[in-house]
N, C-alpha and C positions, 0 to 999 in steps of 0.2 A: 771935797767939801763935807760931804757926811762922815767921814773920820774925823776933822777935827769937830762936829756936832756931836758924834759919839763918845768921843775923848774928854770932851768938857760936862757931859750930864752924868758921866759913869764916874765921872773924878767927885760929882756931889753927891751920888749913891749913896742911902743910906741903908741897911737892915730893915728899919721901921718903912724906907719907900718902896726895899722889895716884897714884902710882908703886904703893904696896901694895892700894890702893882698886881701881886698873885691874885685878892681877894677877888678883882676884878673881872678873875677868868674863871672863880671858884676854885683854884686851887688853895689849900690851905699849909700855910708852912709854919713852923717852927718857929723860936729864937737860935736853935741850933743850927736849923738850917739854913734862914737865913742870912747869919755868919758867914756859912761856909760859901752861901751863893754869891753875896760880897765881894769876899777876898777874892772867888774867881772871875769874877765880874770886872774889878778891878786890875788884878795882873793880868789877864789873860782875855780883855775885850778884844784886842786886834785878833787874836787865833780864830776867835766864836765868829767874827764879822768874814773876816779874808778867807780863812782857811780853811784845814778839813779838820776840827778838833776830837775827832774820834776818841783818842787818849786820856784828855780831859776830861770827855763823856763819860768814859770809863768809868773815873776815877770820881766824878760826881754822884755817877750809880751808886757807888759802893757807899757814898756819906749820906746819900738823900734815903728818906722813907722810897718802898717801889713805886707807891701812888704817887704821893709826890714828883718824883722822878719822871714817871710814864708820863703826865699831864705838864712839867716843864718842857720835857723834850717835843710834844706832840708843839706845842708854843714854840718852841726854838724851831722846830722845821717849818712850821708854817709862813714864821717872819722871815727865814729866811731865804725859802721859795719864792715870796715878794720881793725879796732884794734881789735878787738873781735875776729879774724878770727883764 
């Protein structure tokens, strides 16, 4: 049930809804960035949910500011410590 919830609110992601999503947590992002969070938001939500996307992470390192980065990631493991719960 929560994949196809996830599947349908990630398919109307917009830039402008991750940009208002981050402000929330005080992190602050880009136009550039969040493009890039976007597009991998978009193809690659089932890996970030199910899997182990280590690779991914990599490779968002490399595009995000470090601040940035450090304060999504600390985000991404906390939701996803709840999920797992």
């Amino acid at each position: 049930m929560y994949e196809f919830l996830i599947k349908e609110y990630v398919s109307k992601l917009t830039e402008e809804s991750i940009i208002k999503y981050a402000k929330n947590y005080q992190i602050d992002i880009n136009d550039d960035e969040a493009e890039v969070l976007c597009a991998y938001a978009k193809n690659y939500w089932k890996e970030f949910y199910l899997g182990e996307p280590m690779e991914l992470l990599q490779e968002l390192k490399s595009k995000l500011r470090e601040k940035t980065y450090n304060d999504l990631y600390k985000l991404y493991k906390d939701a996803k410590s709840k999920i797992n719960k």
